[in-house]
C-alpha positions in Angstrom: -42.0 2.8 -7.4 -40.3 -0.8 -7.1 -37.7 0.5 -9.3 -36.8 3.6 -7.1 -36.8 1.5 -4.2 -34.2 -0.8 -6.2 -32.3 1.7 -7.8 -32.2 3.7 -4.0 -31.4 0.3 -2.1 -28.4 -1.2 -4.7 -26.9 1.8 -6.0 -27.7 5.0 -4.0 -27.3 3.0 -0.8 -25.1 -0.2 -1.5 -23.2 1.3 -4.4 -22.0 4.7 -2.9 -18.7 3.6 -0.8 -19.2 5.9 1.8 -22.5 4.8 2.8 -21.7 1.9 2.4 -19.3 2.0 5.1 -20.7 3.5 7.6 -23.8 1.0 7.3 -20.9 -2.0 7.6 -19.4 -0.1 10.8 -22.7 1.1 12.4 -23.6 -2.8 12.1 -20.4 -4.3 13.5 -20.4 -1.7 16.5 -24.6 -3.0 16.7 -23.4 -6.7 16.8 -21.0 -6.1 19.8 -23.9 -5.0 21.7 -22.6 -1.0 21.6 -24.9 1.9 22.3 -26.9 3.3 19.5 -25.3 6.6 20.0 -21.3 4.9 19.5 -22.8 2.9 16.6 -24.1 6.1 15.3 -20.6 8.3 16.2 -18.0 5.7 14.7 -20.4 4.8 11.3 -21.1 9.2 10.9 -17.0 9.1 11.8 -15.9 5.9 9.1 -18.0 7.8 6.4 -16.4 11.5 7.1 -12.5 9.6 6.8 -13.9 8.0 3.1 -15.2 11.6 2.0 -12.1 13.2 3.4 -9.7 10.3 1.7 -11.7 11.4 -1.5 -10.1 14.9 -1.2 -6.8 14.5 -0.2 -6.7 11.5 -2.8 -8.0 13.9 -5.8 -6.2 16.6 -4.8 -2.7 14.5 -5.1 -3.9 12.9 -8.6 -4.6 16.4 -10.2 -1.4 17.8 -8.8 0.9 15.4 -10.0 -1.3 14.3 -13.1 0.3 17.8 -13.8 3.5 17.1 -13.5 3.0 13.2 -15.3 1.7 15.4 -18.0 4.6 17.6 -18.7 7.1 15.0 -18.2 5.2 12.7 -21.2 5.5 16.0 -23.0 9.3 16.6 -22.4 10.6 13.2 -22.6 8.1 10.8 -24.3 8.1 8.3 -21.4 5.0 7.8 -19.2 5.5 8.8 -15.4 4.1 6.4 -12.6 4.3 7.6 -8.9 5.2 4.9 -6.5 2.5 5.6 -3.6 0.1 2.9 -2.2 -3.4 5.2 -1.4 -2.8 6.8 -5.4 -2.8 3.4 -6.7 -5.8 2.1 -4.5 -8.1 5.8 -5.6 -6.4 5.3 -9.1 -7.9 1.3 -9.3 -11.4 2.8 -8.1 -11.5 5.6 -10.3 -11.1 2.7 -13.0 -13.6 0.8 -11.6 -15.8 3.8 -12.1 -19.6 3.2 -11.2 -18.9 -0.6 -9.5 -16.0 1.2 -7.4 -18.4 0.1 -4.5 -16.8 -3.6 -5.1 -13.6 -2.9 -3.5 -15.5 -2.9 -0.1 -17.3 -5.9 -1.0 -14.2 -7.6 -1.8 -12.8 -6.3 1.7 -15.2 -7.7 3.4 -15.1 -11.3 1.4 -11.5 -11.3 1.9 -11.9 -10.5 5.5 -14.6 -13.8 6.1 -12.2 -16.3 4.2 -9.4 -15.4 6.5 -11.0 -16.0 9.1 -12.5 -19.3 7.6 -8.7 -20.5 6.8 -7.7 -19.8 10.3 -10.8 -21.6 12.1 -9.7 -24.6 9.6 -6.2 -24.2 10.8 -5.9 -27.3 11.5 -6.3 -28.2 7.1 -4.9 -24.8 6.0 -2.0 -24.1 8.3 -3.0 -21.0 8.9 -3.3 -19.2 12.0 -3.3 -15.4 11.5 -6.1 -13.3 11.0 -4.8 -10.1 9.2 -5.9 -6.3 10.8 -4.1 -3.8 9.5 -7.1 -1.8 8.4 -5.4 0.9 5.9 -3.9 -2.1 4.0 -6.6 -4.0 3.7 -8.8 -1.0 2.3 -6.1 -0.3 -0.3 -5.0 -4.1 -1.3 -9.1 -5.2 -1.9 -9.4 -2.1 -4.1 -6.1 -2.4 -6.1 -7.0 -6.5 -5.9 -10.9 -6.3 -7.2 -9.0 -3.8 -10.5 -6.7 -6.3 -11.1 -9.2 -9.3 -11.3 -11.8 -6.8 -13.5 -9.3 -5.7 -15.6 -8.5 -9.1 -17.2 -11.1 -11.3 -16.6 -14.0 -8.6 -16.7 -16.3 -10.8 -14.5 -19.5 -9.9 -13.1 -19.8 -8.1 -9.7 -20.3 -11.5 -7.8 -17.7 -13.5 -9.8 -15.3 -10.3 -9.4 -15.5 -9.8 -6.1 -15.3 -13.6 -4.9 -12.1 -14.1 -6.9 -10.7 -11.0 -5.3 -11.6 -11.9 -2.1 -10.1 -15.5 -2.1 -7.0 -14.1 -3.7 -6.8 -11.6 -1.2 -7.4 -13.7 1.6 -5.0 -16.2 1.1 -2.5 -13.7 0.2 -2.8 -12.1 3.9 -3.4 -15.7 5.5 -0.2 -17.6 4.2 2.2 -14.5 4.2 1.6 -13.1 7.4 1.4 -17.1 9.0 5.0 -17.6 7.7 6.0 -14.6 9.4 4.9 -15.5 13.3 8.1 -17.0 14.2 10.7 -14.5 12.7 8.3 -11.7 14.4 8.3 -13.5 17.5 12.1 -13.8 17.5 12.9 -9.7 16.7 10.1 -8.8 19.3 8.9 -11.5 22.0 5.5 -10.8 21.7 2.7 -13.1 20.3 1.5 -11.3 17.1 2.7 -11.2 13.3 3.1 -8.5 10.8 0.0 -8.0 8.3 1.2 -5.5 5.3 3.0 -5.0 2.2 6.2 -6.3 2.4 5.5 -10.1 4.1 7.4 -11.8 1.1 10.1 -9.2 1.5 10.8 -9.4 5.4 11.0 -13.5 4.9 13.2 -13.6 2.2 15.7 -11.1 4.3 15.3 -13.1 7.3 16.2 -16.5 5.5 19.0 -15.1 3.3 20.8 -12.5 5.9 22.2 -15.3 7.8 23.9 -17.0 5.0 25.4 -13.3 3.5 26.3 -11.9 6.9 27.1 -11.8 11.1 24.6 -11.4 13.3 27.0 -10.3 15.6 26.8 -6.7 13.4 23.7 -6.1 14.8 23.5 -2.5 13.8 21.5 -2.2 17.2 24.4 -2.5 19.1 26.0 0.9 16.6 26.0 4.6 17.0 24.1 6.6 14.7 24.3 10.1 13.8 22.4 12.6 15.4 20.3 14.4 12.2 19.5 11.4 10.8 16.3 11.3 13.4 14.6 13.5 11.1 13.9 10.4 9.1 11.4 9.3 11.9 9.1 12.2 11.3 7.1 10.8 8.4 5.4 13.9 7.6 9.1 15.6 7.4 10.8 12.4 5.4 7.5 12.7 3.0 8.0 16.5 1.9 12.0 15.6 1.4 11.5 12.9 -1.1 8.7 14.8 -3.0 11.5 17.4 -3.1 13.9 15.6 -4.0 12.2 13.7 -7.0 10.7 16.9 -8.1 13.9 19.0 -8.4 15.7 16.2 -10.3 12.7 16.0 -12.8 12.2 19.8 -13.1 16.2 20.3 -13.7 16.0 17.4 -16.2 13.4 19.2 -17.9 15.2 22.3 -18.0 14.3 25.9 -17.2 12.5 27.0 -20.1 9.8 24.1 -18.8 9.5 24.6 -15.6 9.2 28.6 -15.8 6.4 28.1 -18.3 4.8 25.7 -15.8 5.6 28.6 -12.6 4.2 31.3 -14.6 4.9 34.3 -12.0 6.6 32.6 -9.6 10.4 31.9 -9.2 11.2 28.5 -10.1 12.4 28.1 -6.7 9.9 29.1 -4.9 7.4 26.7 -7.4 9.5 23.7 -6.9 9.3 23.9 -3.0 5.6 24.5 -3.5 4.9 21.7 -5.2 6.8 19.3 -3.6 4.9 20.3 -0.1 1.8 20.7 -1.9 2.2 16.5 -2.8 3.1 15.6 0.7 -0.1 18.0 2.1 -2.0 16.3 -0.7 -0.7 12.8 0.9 -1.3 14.0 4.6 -4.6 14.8 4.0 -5.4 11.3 2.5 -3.7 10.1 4.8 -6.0 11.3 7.4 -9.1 10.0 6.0 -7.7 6.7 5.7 -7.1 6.6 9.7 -10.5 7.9 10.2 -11.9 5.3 8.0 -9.7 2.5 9.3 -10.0 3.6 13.2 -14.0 2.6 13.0 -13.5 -0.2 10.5 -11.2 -2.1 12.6 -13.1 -1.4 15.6 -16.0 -3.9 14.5 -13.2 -5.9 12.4 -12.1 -6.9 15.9 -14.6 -7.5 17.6 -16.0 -10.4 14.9 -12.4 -11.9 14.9 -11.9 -11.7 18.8 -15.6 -13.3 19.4 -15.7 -16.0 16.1 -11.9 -17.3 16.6 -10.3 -16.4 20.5 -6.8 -17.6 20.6 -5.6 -16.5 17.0 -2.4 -15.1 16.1 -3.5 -11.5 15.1 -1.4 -9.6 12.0 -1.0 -6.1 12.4 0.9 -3.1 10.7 4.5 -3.3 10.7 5.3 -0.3 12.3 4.4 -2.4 15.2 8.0 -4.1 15.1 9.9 -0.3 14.6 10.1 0.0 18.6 12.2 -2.7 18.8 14.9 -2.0 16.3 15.0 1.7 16.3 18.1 1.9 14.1 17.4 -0.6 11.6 14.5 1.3 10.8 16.5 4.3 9.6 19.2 1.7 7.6 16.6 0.3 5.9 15.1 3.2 4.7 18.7 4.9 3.7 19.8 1.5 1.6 16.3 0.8 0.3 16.0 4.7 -0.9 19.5 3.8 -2.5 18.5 0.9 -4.4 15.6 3.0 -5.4 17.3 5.8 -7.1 19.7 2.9 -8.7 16.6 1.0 -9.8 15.6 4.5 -11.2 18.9 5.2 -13.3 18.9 1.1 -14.6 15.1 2.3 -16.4 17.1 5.2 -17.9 19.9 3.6 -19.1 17.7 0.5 -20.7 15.3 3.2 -22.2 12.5 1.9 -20.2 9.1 3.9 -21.8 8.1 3.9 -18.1 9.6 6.5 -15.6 8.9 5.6 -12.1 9.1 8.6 -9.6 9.6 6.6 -5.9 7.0 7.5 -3.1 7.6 8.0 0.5 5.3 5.1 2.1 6.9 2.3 -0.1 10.6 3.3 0.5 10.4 3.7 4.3 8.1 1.4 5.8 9.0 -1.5 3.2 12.5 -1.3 3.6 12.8 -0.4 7.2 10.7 -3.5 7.9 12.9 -5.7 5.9 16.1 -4.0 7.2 14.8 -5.0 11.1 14.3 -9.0 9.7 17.8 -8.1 7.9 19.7 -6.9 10.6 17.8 -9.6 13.0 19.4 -12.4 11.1 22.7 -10.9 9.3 23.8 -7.9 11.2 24.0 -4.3 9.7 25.7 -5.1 6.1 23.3 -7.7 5.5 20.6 -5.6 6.3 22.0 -2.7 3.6 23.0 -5.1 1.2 19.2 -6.6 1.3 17.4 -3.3 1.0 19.5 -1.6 -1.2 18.6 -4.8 -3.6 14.9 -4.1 -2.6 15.1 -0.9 -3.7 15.6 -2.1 -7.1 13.2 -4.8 -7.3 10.2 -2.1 -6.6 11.5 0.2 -8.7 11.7 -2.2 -11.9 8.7 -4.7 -10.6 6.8 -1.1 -10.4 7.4 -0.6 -13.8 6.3 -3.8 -15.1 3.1 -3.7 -12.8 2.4 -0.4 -14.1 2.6 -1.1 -17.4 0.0 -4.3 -17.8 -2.5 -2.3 -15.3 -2.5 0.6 -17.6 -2.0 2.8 -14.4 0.2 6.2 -13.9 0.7 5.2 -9.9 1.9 1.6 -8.8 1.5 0.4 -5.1 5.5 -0.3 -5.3 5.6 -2.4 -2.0 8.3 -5.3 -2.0 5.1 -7.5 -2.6 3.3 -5.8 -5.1 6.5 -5.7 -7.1 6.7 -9.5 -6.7 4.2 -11.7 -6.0 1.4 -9.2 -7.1 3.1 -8.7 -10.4 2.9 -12.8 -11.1 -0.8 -13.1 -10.2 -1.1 -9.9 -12.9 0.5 -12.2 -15.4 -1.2 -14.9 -14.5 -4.5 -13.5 -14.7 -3.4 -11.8 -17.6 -2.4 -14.8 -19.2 -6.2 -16.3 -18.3 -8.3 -13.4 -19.8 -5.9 -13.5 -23.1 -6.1 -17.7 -23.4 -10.3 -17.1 -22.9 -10.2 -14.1 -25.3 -11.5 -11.8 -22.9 -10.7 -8.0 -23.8 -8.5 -6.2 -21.6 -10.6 -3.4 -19.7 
């Protein structure tokens, strides 16, 4: 009996992630003092998005784990997808039966932060970071990383996670309150995947070109507001990507692979199929996130009044409308060059770029860009960060032992050296890689 109380309580209960998250929501709604029936409504809700995430999230992996697998066939090189929600279901799926720890490590991560910020006055840091889809995916892809190559216990993995985490979101998104402040005039910073990316371009676009080119103060064509429809942008990079891999395997291939139907036809259909596949994800994730952040709040706003809050980049898009699309233009750009540089070098890895990375990562940097240095800064800048999460993608993907990479300007960076780094640890202590 005691053991089916146990094996119920730690891993029926606490070890299936969608319970488990609607037990930490239906607390934090219980702790701001919310009716039963909300606490009820936003945990039954959080628990729905994680199941419906699950879907969309498989769905995308088979689909293109179809296309990976006849490209490895055709050319001998392995095939990674630059998307941030395949990497983070990709890192669970690893984590098999303690994929549970991601959340555990979310919520870890989420307590240090706010420890660092009440210490501000030791740590310098003043932002508490809730942008709930990024958190989700960068505890999950974080807790892999740490499991991978030190293969620590659940307590030991999850604390090192966490802390990582924590002081990834606390120092990056700190150094960011003044050059957020400056683009927008409003009191908050920007909490995400590019942090390192937007400084960097707001300390070197002044030096490299003219404010005075503010790309703001420009005309832009008319059709290229199509870009702003994510959903629409999405479908035409999947399409994109997979007619240039279908005509570089040839038609012989790909009409084996479309069976009855025209090639044509099979190429469109696949490429939409990918970006339903990512809708779908997408919308569990704001299901899941919408209730999460809910109670996230309410802690931070009652624990620590006052703070600098970090939230998701898109945030700042309002405010510099037309960078938005340059940086997505230049950064797509660098991305296809830092596609044809793996070619040419003969890299065994194959990255095929993602939507999410290549327009919210480069449009954010393009706004810090254009803030600083004007419009050919800006496309300089993102064109060049193209590249770097094209190749940093690559070498991320190839110590995880992953066919999808995150590919943000971060995770192609500074995630890549705490990789190594950890890497480095587990090989100096003789731990096995997992």
């Amino acid at each position: 009996m005691v053991n089916f109380i146990l094996d119920l309580l730690l891993k029926q209960i606490l070890g299936t992630p969608f319970i488990l998250i609607a037990i930490i929501v239906f607390v934090g709604y219980a702790a701001m003092k919310q009716p039963f029936g909300k606490s009820l409504t936003g945990a039954i809700k959080a628990a729905i998005g994680m199941l419906v995430l699950g879907v969309g999230s498989s769905q995308l992996i088979a689909n293109f784990g179809a296309l990976l697998t006849a490209l490895t066939k055709q050319f001998g090189v392995k095939g990674v997808l630059m998307d941030t929600y395949s990497t983070m279901v990709a890192c669970n799926q690893s984590l098999g039966d303690y994929a549970s720890w991601s959340i555990y490590t979310l919520l870890v991560a989420f307590l240090v932060n706010i420890l660092l910020v009440a210490f501000r006055k030791y740590t310098k840091i003043r932002s508490v970071f809730l942008t709930g889809n990024v958190m989700v995916v960068q505890a999950a892809i974080a807790t892999y990383i740490v499991y991978r190559f030190l293969h620590t216990p659940s307590l030991s993995t999850i604390f090192i996670a966490g802390v990582i985490t924590a002081l990834y979101w606390g120092i990056m998104s700190t150094l960011l309150i003044k050059p957020t402040h400056e683009i927008t005039g409003a009191d908050f910073t920007i909490g995400h995947q590019q942090m390192l990316g937007s400084l960097l371009a707001y300390k070197i676009a002044g030096k490299v070109g003219n404010p005075k080119d503010d790309i703001e103060r420009k005309k832009l064509p008319g059709f290229l507001s199509i870009f702003q429809d994510n959903i629409v942008a999405s479908a035409m990079v999947f399409l994109i990507s997979v007619t240039v891999i279908f005509i570089a395997m040839g038609g012989k291939t790909v009409t084996a692979m479309a069976g009855t139907t025209n090639i044509v036809i099979y190429t469109i259909k696949t490429a939409l199929t990918l970006a339903a596949n990512i809708y779908i994800l997408l919308a569990g994730v704001r299901m899941l996130v919408g209730e999460l952040m809910i109670s996230f709040k309410g802690f931070s706003e009652k624990l620590l009044p006052g703070a600098v809050v970090a939230v998701d980049c898109a945030a700042t898009y309002g405010f510099a409308p037309k960078s938005v699309i340059l940086g997505f233009l230049f950064g797509a750009f660098g991305q296809i060059a830092g596609v044809l540089a793996l070619l040419a070098f003969h890299s065994p890895f194959l990255v095929i770029v993602g939507f999410i990375p290549m327009f919210f990562d480069n449009a954010t940097i393009g706004i810090f860009a254009n803030k600083k240095g004007g419009w050919k800064a800006a496309a300089g800048i993102t064109f060049c960060s193209g590249i770097i999460q094209v190749v940093g993608t690559a070498l991320a993907a190839s110590m995880m032992g992953l066919s999808f990479w995150q590919g943000s300007f971060d995770w192609a960076t500074i995630w890549v050296a705490i990789i190594a780094a950890l890497k480095g640890i587990g090989a100096l202590l003789g731990i096995p890689v997992v």
